[in-house]
ChimeraX commands (.cxc) that place a marker at each C-alpha (Angstrom):
marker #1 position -26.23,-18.77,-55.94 radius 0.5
marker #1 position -26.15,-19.15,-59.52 radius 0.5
marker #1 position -28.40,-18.62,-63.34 radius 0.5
marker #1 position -31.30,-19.98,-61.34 radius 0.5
marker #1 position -31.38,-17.82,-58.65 radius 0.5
marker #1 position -34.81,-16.24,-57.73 radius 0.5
marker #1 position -36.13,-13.01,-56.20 radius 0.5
marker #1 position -39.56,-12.51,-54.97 radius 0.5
marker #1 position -42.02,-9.61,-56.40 radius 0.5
marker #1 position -43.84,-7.53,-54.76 radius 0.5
marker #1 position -46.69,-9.93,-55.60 radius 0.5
marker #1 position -44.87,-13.09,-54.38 radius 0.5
marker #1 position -44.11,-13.81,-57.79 radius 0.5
marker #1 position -41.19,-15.36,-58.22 radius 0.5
marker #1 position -38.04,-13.96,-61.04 radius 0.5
marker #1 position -34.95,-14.88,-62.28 radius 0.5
marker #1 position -32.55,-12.30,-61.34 radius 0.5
marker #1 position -29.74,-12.98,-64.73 radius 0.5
marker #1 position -31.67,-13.69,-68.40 radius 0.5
marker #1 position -31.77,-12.63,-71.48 radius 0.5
marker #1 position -32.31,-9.05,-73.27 radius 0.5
marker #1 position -33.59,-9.29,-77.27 radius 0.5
marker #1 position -33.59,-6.31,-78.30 radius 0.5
marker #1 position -32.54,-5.76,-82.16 radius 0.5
marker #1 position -31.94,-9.33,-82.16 radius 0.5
marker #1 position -33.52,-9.52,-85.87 radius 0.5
marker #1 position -33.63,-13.17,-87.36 radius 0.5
marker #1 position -31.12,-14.28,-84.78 radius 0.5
marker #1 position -33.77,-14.08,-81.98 radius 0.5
marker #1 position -34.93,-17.68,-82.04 radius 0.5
marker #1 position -31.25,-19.12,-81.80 radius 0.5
marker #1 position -30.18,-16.72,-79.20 radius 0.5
marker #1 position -32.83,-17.95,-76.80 radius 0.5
marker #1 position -32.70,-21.36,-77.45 radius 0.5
marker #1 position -28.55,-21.01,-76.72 radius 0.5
marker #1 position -29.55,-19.13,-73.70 radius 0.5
marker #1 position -32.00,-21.59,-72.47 radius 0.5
marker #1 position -29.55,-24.05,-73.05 radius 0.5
marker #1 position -27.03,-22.28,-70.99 radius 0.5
marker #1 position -29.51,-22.29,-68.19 radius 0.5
marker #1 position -31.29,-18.38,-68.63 radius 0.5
marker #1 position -34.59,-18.69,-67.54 radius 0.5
marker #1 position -35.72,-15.11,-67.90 radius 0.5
marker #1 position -36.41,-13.85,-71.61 radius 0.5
marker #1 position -37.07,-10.25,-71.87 radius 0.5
marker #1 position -38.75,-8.69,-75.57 radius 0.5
marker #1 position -41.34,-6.14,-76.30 radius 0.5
marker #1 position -43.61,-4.94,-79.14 radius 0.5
marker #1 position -41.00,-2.49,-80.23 radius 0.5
marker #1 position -38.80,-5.38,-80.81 radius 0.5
marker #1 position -40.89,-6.98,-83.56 radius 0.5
marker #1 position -39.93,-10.42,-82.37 radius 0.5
marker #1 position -42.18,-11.39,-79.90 radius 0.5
marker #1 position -43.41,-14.43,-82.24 radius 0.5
marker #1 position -39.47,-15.80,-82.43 radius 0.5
marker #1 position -39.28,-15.76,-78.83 radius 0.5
marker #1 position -42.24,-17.76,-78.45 radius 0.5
marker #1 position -41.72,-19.68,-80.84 radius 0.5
marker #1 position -38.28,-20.56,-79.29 radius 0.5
marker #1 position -39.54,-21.42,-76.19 radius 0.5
marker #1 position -41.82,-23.55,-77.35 radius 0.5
marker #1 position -39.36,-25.49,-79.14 radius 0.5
marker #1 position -37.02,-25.47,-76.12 radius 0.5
marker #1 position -37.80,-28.59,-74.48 radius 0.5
marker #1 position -37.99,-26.68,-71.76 radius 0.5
marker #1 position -41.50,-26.45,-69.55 radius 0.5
marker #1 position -43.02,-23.12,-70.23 radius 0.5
marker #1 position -43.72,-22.71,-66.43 radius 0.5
marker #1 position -40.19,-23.00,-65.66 radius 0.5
marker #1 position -39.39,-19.77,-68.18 radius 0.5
marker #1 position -40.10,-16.22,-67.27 radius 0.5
marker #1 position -40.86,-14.23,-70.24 radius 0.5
marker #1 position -41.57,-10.15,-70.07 radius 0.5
marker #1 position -42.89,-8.24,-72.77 radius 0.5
marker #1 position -43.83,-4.15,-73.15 radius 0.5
marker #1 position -46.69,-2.06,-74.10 radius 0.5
marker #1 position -45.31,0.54,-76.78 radius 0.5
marker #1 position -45.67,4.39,-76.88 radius 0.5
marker #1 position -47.77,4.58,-80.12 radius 0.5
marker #1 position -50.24,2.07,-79.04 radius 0.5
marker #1 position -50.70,4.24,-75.67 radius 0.5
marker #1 position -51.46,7.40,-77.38 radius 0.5
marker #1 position -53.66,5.92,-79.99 radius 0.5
marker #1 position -55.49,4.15,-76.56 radius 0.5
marker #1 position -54.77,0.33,-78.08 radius 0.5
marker #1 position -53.68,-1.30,-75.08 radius 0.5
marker #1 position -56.45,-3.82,-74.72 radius 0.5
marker #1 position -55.65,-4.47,-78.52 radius 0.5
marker #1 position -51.85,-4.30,-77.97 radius 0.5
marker #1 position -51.97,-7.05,-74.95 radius 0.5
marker #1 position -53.67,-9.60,-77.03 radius 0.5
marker #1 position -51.65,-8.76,-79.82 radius 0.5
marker #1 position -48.71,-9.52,-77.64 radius 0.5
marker #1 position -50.11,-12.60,-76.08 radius 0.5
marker #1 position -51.09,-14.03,-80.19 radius 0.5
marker #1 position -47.55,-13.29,-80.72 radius 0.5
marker #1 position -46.10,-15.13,-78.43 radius 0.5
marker #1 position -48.75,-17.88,-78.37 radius 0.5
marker #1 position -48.15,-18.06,-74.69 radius 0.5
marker #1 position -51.16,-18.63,-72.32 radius 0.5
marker #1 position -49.74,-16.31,-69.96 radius 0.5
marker #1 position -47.20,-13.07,-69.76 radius 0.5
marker #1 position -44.62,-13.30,-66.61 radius 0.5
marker #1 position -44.24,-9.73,-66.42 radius 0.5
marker #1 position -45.74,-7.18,-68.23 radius 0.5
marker #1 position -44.29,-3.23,-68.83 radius 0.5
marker #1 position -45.27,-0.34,-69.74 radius 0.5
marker #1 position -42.21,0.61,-72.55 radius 0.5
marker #1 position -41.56,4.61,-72.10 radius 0.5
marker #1 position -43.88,6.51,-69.99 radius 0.5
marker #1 position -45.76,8.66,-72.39 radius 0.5
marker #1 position -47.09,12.05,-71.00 radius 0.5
marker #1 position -50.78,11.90,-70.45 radius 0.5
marker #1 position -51.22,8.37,-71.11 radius 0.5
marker #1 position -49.17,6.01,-68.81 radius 0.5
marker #1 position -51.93,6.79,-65.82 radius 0.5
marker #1 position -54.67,5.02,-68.23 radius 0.5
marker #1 position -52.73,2.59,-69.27 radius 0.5
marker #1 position -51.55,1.50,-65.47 radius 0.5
marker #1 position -55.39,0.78,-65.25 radius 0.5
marker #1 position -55.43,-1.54,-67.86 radius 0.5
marker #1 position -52.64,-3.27,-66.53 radius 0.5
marker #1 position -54.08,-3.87,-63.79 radius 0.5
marker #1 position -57.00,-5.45,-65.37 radius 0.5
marker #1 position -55.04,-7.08,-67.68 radius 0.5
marker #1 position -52.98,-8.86,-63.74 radius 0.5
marker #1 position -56.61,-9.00,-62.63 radius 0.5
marker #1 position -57.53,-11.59,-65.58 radius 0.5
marker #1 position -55.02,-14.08,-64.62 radius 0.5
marker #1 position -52.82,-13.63,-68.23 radius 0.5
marker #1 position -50.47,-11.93,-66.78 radius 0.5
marker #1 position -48.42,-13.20,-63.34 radius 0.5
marker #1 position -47.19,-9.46,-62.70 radius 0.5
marker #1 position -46.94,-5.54,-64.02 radius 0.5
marker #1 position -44.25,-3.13,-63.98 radius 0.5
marker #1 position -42.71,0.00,-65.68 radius 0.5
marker #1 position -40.13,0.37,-67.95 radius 0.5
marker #1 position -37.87,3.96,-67.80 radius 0.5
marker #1 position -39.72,5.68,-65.64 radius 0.5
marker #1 position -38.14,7.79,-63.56 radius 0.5
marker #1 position -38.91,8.97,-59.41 radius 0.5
marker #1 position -41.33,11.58,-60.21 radius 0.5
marker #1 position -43.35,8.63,-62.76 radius 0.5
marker #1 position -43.05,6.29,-60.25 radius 0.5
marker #1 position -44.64,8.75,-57.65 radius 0.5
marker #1 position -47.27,9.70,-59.89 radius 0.5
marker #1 position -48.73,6.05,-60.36 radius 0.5
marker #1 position -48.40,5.67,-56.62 radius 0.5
marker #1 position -50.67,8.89,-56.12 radius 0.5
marker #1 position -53.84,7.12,-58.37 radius 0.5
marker #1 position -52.93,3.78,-57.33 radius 0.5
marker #1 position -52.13,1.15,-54.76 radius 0.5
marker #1 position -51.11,-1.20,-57.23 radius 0.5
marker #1 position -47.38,-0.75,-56.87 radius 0.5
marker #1 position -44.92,-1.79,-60.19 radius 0.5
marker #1 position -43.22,-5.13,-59.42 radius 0.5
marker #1 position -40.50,-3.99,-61.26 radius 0.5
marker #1 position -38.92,-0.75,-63.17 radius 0.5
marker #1 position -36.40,-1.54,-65.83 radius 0.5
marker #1 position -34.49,1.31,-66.95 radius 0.5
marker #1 position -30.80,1.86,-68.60 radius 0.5
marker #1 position -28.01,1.36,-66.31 radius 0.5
marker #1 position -24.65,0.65,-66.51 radius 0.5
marker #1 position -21.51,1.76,-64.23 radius 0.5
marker #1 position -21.54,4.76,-66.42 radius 0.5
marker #1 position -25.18,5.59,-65.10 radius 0.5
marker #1 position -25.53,3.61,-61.68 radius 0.5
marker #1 position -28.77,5.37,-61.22 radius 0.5
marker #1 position -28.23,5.45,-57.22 radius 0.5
marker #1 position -31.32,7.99,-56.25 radius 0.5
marker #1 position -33.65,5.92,-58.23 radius 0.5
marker #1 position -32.27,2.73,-57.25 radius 0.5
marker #1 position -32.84,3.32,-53.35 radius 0.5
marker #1 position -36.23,4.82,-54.26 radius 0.5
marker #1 position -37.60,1.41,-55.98 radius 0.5
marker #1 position -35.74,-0.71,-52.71 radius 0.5
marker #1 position -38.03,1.67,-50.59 radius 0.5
marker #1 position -41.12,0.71,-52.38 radius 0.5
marker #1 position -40.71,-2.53,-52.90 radius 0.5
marker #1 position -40.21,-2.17,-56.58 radius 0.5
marker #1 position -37.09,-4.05,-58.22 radius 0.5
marker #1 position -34.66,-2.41,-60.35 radius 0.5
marker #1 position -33.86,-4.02,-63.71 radius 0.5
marker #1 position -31.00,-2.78,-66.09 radius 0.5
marker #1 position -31.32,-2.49,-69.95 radius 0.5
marker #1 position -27.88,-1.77,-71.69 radius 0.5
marker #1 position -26.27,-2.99,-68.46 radius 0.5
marker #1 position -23.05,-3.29,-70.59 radius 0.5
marker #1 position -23.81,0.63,-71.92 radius 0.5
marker #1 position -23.68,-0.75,-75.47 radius 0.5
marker #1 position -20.16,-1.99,-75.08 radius 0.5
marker #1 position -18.63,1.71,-74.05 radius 0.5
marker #1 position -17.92,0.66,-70.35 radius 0.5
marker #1 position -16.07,-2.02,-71.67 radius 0.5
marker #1 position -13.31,0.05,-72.67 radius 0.5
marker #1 position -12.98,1.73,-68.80 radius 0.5
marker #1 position -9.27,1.22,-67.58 radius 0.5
marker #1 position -10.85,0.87,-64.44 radius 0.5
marker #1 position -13.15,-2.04,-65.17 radius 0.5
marker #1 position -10.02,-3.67,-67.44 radius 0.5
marker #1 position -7.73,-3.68,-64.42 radius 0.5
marker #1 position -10.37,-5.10,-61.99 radius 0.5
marker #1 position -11.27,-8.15,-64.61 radius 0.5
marker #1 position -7.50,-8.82,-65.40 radius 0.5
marker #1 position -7.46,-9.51,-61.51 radius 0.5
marker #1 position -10.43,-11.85,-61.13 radius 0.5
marker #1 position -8.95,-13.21,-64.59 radius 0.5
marker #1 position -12.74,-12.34,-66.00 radius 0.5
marker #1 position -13.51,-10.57,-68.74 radius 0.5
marker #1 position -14.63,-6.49,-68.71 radius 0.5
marker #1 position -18.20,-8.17,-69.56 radius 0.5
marker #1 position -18.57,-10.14,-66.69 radius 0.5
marker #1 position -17.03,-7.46,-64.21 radius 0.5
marker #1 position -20.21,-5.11,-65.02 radius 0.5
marker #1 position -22.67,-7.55,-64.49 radius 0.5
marker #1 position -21.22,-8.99,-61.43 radius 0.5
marker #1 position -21.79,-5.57,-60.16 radius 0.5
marker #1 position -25.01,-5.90,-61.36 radius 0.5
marker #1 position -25.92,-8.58,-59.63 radius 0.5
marker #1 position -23.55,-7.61,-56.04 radius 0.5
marker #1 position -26.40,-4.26,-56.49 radius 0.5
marker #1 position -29.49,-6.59,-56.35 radius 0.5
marker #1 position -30.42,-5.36,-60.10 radius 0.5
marker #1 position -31.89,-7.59,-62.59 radius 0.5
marker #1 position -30.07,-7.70,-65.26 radius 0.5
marker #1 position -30.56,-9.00,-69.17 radius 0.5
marker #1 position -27.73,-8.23,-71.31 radius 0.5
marker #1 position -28.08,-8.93,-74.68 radius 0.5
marker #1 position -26.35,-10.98,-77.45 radius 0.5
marker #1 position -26.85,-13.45,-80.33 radius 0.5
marker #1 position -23.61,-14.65,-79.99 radius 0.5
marker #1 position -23.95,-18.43,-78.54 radius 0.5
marker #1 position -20.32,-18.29,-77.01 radius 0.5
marker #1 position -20.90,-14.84,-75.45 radius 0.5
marker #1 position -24.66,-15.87,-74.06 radius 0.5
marker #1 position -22.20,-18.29,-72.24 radius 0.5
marker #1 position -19.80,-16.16,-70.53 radius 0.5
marker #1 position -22.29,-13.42,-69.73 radius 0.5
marker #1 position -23.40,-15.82,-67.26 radius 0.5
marker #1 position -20.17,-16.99,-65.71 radius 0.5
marker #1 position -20.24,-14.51,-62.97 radius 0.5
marker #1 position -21.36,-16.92,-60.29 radius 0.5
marker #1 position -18.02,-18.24,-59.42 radius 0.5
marker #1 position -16.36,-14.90,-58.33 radius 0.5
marker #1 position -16.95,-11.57,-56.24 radius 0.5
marker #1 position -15.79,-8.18,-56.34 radius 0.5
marker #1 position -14.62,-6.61,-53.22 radius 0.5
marker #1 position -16.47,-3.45,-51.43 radius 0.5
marker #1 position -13.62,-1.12,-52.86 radius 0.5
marker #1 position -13.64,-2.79,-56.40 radius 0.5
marker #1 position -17.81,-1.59,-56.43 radius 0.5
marker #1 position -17.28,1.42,-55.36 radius 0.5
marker #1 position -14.64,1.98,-58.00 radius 0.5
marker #1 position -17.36,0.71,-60.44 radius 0.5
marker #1 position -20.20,3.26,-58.97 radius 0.5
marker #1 position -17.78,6.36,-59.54 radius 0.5
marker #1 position -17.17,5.85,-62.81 radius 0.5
marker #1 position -20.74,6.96,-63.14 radius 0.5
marker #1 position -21.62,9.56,-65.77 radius 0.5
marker #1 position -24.94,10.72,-65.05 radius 0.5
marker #1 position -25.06,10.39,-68.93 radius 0.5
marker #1 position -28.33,8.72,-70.68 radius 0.5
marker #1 position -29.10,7.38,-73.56 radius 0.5
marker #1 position -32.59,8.25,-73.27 radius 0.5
marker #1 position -34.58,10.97,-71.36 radius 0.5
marker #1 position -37.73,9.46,-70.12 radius 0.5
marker #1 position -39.33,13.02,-69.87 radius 0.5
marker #1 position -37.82,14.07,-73.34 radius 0.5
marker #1 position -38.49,11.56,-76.04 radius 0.5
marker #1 position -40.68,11.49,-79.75 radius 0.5
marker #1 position -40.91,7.85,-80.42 radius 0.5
marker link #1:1,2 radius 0.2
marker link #1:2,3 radius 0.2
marker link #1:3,4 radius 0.2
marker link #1:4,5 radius 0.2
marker link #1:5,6 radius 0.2
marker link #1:6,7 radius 0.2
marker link #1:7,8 radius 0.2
marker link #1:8,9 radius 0.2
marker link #1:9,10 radius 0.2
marker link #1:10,11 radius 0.2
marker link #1:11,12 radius 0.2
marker link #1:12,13 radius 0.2
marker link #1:13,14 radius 0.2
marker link #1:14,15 radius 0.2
marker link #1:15,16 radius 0.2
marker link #1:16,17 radius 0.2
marker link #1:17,18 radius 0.2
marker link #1:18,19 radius 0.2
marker link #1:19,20 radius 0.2
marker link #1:20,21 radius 0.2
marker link #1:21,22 radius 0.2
marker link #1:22,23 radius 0.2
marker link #1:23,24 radius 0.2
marker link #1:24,25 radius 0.2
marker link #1:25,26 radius 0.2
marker link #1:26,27 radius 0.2
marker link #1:27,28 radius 0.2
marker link #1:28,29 radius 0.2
marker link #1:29,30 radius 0.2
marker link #1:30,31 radius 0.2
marker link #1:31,32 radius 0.2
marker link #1:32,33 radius 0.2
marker link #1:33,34 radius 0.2
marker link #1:34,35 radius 0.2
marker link #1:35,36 radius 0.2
marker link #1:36,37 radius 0.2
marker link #1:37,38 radius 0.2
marker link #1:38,39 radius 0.2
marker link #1:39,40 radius 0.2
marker link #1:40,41 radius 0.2
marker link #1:41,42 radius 0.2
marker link #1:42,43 radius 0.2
marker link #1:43,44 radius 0.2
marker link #1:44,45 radius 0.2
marker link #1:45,46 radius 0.2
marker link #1:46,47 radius 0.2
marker link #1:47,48 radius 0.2
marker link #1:48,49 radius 0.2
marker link #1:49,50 radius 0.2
marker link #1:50,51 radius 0.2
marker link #1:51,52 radius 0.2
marker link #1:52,53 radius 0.2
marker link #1:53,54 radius 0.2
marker link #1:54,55 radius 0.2
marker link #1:55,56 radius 0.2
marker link #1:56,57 radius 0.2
marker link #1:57,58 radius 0.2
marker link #1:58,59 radius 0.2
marker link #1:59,60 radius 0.2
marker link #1:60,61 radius 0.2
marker link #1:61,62 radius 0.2
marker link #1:62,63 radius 0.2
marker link #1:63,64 radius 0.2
marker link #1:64,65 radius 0.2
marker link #1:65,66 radius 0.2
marker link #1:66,67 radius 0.2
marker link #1:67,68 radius 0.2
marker link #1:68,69 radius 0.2
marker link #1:69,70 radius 0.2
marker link #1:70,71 radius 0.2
marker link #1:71,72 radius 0.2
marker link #1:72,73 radius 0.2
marker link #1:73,74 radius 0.2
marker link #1:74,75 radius 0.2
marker link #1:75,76 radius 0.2
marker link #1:76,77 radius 0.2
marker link #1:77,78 radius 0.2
marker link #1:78,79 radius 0.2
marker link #1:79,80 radius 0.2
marker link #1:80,81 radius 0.2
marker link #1:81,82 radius 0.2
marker link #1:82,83 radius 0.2
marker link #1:83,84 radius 0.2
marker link #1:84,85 radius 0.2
marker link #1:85,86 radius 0.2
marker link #1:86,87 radius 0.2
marker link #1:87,88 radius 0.2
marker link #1:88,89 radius 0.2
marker link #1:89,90 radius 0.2
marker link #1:90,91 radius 0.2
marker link #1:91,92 radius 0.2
marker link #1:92,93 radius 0.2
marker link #1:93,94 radius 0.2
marker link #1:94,95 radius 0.2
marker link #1:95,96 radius 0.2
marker link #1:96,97 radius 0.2
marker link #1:97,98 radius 0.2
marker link #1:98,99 radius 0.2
marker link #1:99,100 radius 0.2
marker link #1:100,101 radius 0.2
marker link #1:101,102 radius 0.2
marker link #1:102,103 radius 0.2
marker link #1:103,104 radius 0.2
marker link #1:104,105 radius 0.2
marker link #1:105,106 radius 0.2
marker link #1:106,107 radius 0.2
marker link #1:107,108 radius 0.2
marker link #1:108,109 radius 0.2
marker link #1:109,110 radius 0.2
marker link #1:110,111 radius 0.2
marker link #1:111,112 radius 0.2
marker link #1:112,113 radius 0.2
marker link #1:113,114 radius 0.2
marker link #1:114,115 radius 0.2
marker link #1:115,116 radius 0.2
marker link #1:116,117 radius 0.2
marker link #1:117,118 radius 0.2
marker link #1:118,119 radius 0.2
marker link #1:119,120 radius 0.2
marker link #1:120,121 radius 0.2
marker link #1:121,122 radius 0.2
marker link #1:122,123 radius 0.2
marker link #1:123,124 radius 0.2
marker link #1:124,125 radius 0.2
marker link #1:125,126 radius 0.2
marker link #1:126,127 radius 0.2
marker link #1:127,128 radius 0.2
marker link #1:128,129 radius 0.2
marker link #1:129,130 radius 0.2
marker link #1:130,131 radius 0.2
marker link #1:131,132 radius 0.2
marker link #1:132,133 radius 0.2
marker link #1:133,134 radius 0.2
marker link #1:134,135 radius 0.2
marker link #1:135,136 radius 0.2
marker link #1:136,137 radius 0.2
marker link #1:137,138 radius 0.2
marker link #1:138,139 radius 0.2
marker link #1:139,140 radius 0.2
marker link #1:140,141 radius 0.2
marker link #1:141,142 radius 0.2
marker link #1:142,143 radius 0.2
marker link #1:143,144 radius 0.2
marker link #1:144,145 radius 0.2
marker link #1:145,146 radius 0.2
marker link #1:146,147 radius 0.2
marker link #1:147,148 radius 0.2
marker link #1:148,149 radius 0.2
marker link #1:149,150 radius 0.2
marker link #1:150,151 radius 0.2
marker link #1:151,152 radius 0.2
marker link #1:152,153 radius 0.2
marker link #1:153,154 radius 0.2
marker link #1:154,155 radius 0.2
marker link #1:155,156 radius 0.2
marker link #1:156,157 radius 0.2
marker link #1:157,158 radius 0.2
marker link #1:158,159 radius 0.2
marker link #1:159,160 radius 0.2
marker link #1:160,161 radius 0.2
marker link #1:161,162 radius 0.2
marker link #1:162,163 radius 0.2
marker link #1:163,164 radius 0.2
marker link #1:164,165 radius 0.2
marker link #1:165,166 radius 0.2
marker link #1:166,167 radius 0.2
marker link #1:167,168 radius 0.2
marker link #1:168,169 radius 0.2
marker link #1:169,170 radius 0.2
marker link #1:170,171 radius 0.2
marker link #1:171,172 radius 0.2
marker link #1:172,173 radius 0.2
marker link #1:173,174 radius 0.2
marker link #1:174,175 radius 0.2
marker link #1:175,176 radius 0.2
marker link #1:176,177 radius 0.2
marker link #1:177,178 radius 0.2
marker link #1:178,179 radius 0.2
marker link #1:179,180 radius 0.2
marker link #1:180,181 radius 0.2
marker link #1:181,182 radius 0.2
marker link #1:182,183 radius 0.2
marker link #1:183,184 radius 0.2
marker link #1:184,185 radius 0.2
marker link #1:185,186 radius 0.2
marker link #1:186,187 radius 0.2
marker link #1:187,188 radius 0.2
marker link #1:188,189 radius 0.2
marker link #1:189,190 radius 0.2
marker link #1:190,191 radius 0.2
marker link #1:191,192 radius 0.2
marker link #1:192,193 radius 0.2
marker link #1:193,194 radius 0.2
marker link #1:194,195 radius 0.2
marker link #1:195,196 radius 0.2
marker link #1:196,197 radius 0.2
marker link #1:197,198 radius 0.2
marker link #1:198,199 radius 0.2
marker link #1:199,200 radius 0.2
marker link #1:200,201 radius 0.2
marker link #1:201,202 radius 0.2
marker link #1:202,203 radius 0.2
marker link #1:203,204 radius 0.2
marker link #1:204,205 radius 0.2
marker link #1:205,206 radius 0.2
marker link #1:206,207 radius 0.2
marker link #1:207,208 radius 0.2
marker link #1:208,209 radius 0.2
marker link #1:209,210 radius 0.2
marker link #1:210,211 radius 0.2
marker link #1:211,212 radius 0.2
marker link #1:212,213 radius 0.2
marker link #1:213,214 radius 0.2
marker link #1:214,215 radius 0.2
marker link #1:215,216 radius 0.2
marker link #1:216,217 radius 0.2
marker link #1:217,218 radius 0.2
marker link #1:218,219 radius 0.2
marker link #1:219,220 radius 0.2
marker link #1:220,221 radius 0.2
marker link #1:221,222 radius 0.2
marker link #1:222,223 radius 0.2
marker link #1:223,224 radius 0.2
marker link #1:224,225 radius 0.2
marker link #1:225,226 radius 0.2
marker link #1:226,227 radius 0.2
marker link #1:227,228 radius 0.2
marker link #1:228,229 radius 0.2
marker link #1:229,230 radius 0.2
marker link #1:230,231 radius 0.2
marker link #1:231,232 radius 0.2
marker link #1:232,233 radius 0.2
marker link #1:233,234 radius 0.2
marker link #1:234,235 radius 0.2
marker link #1:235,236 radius 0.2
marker link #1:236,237 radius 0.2
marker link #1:237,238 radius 0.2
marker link #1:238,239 radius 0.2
marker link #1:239,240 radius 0.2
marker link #1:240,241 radius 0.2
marker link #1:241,242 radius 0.2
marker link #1:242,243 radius 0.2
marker link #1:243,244 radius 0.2
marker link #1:244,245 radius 0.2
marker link #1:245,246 radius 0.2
marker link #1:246,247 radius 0.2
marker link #1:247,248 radius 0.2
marker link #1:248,249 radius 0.2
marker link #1:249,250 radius 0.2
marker link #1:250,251 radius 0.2
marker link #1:251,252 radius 0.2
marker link #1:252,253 radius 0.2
marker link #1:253,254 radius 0.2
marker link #1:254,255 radius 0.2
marker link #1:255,256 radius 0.2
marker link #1:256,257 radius 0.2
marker link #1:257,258 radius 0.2
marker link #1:258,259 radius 0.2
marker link #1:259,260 radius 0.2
marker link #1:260,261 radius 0.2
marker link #1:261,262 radius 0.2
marker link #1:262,263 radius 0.2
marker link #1:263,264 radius 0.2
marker link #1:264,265 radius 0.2
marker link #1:265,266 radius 0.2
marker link #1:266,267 radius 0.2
marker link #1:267,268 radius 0.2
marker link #1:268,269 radius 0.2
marker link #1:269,270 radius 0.2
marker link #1:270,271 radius 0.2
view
């Protein structure tokens, strides 16, 4: 298996596993996904919050490559939930990108009293055709079980932070029991894991770099993963982890150096 390697939704939809994360990627955006799509990435991942939804697209479009053959996901943010914009947000989105269709489509942060509503208008918004599949983005067990109580329309993904510093176990065996793929922001933890002895000593013996270690285990966990970078050279070797494995005892040293630590609190947050 390799960059091209595919897992199937929920909704038969069909996902790169390995792509690209944009986030703060500023005026850089449109050369870092070009480089990436060069390198073979076919999953882009942006959102409102990012403010570059119209580089990405415009990117793509100036790939070369066919825009059926590139998985792009976008978000829904917080402000445009509580101020009940998400019909207005979508299209906003979709103008953005000038894309006839969004791959996958999250909810950003699920904001109390308002991520029920806007489920239902992601649903619509799958039921129109402009969008191939919906998911969630940091929501945690108890979210997750809330949607499931008003709705049979189960997320075909949940992206939330983890990183061998928080491995996320509980949640991750949750989403595999509801047929609901995990997929890792800050899967390097913003570069601190990549100062662990423990990770250091395992690369230096697959002759890999602290980088690639991570997201092998990333991708030995079954997590989508999107690190991020505007760095053409390191777009590269983020996604030379196809031509080595880690061993059963080299994950499990991995998992335990996990924290518990986030970044973010999903059921604590003001933006």
């Amino acid at each position: 298996m390799g960059i091209d390697e595919k897992i199937t939704l929920n909704n038969g939809v069909l996902m790169p596993k390995f792509g690209l994360g944009v986030y703060k990627a500023g005026d850089a955006t449109i050369e870092a996904v070009q480089a990436a799509l060069e390198c073979g990435y076919r999953l882009i991942d942006t959102a409102a919050f990012y403010n570059n939804e119209t580089q990405v697209g415009k990117a793509i479009r100036e790939s070369g490559v066919p825009r059926e053959e590139v998985f792009v996901t976008t978000k829904m943010w917080n402000q445009d939930q509580r101020d009940n914009r998400q019909e207005d947000a979508f299209h906003e989105s979709l103008n953005k990108l000038k894309l006839d269709y969004i791959d996958l489509y999250l909810i950003h942060w699920p904001v109390p009293g308002k991520f029920i509503d806007t489920w239902k208008y992601m649903e619509d918004f799958l039921a129109s055709g402009k969008v191939r599949a919906i998911g969630v983005s940091n929501f945690l067990q108890h979210h997750l079980e809330e949607l499931a109580a008003v709705s049979s329309t189960v997320p075909a993904v949940d992206q939330f932070e983890c990183h061998p510093f928080l491995t996320r176990e509980s949640l991750r065996d949750y989403c595999a029991s509801h047929s609901i793929f995990p997929e890792a922001w800050s899967p390097l933890g913003r570069g601190i894991v990549l100062e662990s002895r423990t990770i250091k000593e395992i690369a230096k013996a697959h002759k890999k770099s602290a980088a690639q270690v991570t997201l092998r285990w990333d991708y030995q966990n079954g997590i989508i993963t999107i690190p991020k970078s505007v760095n053409p050279k390191r777009i590269k070797e983020n996604a030379a982890i196809f031509d080595f494995a880690l061993t059963d005892d080299e994950m499990e040293k991995i998992s335990d150096l996990d924290t518990g630590t986030a970044k973010q609190d999903p059921d604590n947050f003001d933006f």
